[in-house]
C-alpha positions as CSV (number, residue, x, y, z in Angstrom):
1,X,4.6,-11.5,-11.7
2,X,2.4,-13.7,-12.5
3,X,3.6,-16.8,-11.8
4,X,3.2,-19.4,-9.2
5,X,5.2,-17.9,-6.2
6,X,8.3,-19.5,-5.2
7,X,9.7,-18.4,-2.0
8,X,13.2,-17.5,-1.9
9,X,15.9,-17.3,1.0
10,X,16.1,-14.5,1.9
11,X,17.8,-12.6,5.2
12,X,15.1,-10.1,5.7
13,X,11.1,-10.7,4.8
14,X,9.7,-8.0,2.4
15,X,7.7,-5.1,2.7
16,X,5.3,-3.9,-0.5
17,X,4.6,-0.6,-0.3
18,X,2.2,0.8,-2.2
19,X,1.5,4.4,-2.2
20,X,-1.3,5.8,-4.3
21,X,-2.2,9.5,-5.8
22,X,-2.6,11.6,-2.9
23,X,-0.2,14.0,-0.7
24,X,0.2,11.4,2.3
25,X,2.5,9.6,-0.5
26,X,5.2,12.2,-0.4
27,X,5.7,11.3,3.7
28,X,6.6,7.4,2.4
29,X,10.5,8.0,3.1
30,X,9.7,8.1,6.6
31,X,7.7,4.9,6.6
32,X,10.2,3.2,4.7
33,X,12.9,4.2,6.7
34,X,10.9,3.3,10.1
35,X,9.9,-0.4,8.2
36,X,13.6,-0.8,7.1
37,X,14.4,-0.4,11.3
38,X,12.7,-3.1,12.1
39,X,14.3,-5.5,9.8
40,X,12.2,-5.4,6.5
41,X,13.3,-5.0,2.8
42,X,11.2,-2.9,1.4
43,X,9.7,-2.5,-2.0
44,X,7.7,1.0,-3.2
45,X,5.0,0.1,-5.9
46,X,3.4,3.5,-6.7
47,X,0.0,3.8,-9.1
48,X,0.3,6.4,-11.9
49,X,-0.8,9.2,-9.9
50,X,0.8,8.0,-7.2
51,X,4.1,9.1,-8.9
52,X,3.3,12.6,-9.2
53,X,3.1,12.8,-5.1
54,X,6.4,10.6,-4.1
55,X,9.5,11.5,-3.8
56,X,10.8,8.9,-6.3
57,X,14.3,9.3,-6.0
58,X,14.3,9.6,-2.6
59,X,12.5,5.9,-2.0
60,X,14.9,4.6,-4.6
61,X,18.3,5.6,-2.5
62,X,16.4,4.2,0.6
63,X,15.2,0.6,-0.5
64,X,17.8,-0.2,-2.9
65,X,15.3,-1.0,-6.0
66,X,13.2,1.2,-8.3
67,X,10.1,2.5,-7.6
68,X,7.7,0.7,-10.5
69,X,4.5,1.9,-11.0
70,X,3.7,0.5,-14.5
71,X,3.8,-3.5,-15.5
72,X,7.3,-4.6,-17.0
73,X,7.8,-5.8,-20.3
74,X,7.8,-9.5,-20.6
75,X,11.5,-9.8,-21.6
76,X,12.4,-7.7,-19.0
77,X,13.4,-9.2,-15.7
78,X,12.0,-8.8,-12.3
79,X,13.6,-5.9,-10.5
80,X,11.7,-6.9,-6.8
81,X,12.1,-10.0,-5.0
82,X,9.1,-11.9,-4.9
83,X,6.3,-12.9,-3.5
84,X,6.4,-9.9,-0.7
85,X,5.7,-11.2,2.7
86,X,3.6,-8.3,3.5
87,X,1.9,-5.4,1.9
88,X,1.0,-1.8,3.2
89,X,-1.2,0.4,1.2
90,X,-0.6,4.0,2.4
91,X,-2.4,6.2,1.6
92,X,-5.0,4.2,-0.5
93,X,-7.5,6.2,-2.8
94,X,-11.3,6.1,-3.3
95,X,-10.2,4.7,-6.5
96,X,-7.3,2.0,-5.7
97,X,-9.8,1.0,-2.7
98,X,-12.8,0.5,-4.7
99,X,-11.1,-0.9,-8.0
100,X,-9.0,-3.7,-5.9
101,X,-12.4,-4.3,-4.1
102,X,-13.7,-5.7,-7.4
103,X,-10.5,-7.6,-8.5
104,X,-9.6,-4.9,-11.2
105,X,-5.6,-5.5,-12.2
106,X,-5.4,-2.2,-14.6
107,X,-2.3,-1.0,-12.9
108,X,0.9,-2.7,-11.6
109,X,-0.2,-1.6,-7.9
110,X,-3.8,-3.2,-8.5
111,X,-2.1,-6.2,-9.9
112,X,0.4,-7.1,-7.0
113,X,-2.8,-6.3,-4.4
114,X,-5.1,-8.7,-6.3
115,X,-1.9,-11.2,-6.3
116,X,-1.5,-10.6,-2.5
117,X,-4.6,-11.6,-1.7
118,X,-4.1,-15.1,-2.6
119,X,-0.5,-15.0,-1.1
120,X,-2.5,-14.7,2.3
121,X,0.1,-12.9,3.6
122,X,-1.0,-9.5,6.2
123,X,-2.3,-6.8,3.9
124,X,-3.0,-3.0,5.6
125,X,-4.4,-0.6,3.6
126,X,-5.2,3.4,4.9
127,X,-7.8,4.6,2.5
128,X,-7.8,8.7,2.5
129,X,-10.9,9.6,0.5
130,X,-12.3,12.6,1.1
131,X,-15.1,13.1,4.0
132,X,-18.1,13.2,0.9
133,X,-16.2,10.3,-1.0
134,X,-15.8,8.5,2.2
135,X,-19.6,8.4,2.1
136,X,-20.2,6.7,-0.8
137,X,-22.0,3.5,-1.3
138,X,-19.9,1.5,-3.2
139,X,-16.6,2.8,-1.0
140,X,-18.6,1.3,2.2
141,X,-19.2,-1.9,0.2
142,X,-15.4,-2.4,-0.7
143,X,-14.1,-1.8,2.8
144,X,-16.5,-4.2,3.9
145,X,-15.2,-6.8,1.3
146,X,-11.7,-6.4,1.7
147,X,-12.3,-6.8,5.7
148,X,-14.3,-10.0,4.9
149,X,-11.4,-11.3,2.8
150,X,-8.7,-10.4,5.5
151,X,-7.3,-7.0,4.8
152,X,-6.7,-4.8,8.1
153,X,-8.6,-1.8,6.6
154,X,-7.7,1.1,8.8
155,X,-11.0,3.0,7.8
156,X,-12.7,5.1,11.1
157,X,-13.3,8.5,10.3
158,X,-14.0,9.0,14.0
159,X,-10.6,7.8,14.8
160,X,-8.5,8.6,11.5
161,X,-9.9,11.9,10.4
162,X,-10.6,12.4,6.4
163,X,-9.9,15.3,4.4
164,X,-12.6,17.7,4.1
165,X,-13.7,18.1,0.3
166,X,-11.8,21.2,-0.9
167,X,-9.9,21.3,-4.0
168,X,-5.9,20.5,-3.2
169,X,-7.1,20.7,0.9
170,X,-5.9,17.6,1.5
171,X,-3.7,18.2,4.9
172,X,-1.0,14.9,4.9
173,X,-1.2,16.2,9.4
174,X,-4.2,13.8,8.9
175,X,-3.0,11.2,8.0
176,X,-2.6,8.4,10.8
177,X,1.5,7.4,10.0
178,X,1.6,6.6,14.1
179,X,-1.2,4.2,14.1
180,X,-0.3,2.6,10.6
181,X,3.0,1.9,12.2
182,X,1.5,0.3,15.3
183,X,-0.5,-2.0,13.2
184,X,2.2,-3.0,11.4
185,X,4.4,-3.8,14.1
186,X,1.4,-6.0,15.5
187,X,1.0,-7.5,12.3
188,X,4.8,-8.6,11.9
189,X,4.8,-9.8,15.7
190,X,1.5,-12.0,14.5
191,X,3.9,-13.4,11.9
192,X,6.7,-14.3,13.9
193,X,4.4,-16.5,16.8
């Protein structure tokens, strides 16, 4: 990426998905699929860890493109139409969350968030931190900032609940997949009026 965006024609808007290090990241067929239904192309970015949870192969059959999680060389082409028209970040770690939060770009996922933030295009992200990590003061501060700056955090323990903090205890039941897609389908009605 990059580059100044130039805006293609294209027949369908795109979708970024990006799915970090966590279980939740194994059930991104069924978003993608669901996304795909409603008329979007989409794109899986995955972080490093992020790999090791998704069904890679999987995503690939379903979008049509390969899953990237690391930055391409510079003589290689882009593989993803650009600039996405929308970005969902599902599930988002304590990490991603508080990393992107302070403009860091050490992974391809990171980098394409930071970039989307100046696209000013609808950004959702799902953080899943565990209930102690959830607590932490510098997680609070970065779901504060990227709310200020226009990201659709979905961050309510009350109504989303967290994993507790066991070691691999991290049921993906938890995660909130039905209220992800209802923001999303508000969020693509908001672009269309």
């Amino acid at each position: 990426m990059g580059q100044d965006p130039v805006v293609t024609s294209r027949s369908h808007p795109v979708l970024y998905v990006i799915g970090c290090g966590a279980r939740p990241c194994g059930q991104l067929p069924e978003f993608v699929t669901w996304a795909q239904g409603l008329g979007w192309e989409a794109c899986v970015i995955l972080t490093p860890k992020g790999v090791e949870f998704a069904d890679v192969p999987k995503l690939e059959e379903l979008t049509g493109y390969p899953v990237r999680s690391e930055y391409k060389r510079p003589t290689e082409p882009d593989v993803l139409p650009w600039p996405a028209d929308a970005f969902v970040v599902a599930p988002a770690t304590f990490n991603t969350i508080n990393k992107w939060a302070a403009g860091i770009s050490d992974t391809l996922a990171l980098g394409l968030l930071n970039e989307g933030l100046g696209l000013e295009v609808p950004m959702i992200a799902v953080p899943n931190p565990n209930v102690i990590l959830a607590r932490h003061p510098a997680f609070q501060r970065s779901v504060q900032d990227l709310r200020s700056w226009g990201v659709r955090v979905m961050f309510d323990p009350e109504r989303y609940p967290l994993p507790k903090s066991v070691p691999g205890a991290s049921p993906t039941s938890l995660f909130p997949w039905p209220a992800l897609r209802d923001e999303f389908a508000n969020a693509a009605r908001g672009m269309q009026g």
